[in-house]
N, C-alpha and C positions, 0 to 999 in steps of 0.2 A: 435287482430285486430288493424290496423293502423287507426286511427281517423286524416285524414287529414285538413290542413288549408283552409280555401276556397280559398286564394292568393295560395298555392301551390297547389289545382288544378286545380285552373283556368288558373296559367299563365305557369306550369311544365309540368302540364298534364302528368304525370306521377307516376308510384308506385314503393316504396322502396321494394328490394328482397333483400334477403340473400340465397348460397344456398352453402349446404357444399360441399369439393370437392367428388367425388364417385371412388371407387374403380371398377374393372370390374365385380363386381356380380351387382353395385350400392348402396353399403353401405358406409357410410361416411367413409372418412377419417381420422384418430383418432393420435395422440401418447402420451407419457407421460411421465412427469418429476414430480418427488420427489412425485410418489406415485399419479397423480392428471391426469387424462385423460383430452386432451385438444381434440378440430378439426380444421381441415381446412378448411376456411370461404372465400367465395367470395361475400363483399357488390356490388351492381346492383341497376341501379337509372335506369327503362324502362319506357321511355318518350317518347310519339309520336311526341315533341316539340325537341328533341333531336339536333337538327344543329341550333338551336337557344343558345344553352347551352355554356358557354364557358370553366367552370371546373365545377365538384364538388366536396364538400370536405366534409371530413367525419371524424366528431370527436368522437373520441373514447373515453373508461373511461381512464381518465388523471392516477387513481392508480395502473391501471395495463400494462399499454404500456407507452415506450419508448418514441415513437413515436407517440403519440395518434391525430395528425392531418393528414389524409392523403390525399392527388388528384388526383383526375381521369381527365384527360383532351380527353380519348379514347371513343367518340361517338358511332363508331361503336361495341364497346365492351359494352354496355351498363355501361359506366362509370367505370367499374368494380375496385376493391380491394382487393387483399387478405391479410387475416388476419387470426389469430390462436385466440380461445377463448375457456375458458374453463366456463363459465359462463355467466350468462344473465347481460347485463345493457344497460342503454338508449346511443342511437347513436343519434345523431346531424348529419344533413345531411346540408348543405348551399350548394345552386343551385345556381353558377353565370352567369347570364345573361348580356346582353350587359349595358342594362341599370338598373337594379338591380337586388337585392339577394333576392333569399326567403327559410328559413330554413323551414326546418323536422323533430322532434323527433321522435323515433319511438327504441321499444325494441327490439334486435336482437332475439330475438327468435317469435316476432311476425311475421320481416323479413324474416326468413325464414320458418316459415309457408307459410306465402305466395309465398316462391320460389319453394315450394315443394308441391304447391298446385296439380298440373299435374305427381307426379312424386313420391308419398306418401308410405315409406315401413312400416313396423316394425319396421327395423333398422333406419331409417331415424327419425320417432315418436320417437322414445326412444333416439338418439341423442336430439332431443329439448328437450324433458323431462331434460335431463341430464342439459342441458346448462340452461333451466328454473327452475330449483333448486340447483342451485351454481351461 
């Protein structure tokens, strides 16, 4: 569960998702290098304050990615991101706003619980599972 800031819901008004990609049965998306199953992850910032928002950015674990800063500037896509993970760690979410920033941590396997709150398989569980014990 996401335990939000009260500046980020009061001024965001919005909740951090993750949801992984799905195949056409709707089981996650998966593949694997050096023996270690990884998935396809799209991070989701759903803000009803959204045309207020001007980026947001999302940092990822610095040890495992490249690139561990990334921005969404696509309102209508619900800020989206995709990303590959093959395990759980804490995401940094910063909201920019006209006249300020308000960050978010939140653990990508809480995120996507909550993406997958409407849309809950076996295979979907047992991908979090995966990614919450690695």
């Amino acid at each position: 569960m996401i335990h939000y800031t009260p500046a980020f819901t009061e001024h965001v008004n919005g909740t951090l998702i993750a949801q992984f990609q799905l195949d056409g049965q709707g089981n996650p998306v998966s593949g694997e290098e050096d023996g270690t199953t990884f998935y396809f992850i799209d991070l989701k910032l759903n803000s009803t304050n959204a045309t207020n928002i001007q980026k947001v950015t999302y940092i990822l674990d610095e040890a495992s990615y490249w690139e561990p800063e990334r921005e969404s500037t696509d309102s209508t896509g619900l800020f989206a991101e995709k990303i590959t993970s093959y395990g759980d760690f804490l995401v940094r979410v910063e909201v920019h706003m006209p006249s300020q920033r308000y960050a978010q941590k939140a653990l990508l396997s809480d995120m996507l619980e909550a993406g997958h709150a409407g849309n809950m398989n076996s295979r979907i569980q047992q991908a979090i599972d995966y990614i919450r014990n690695n």
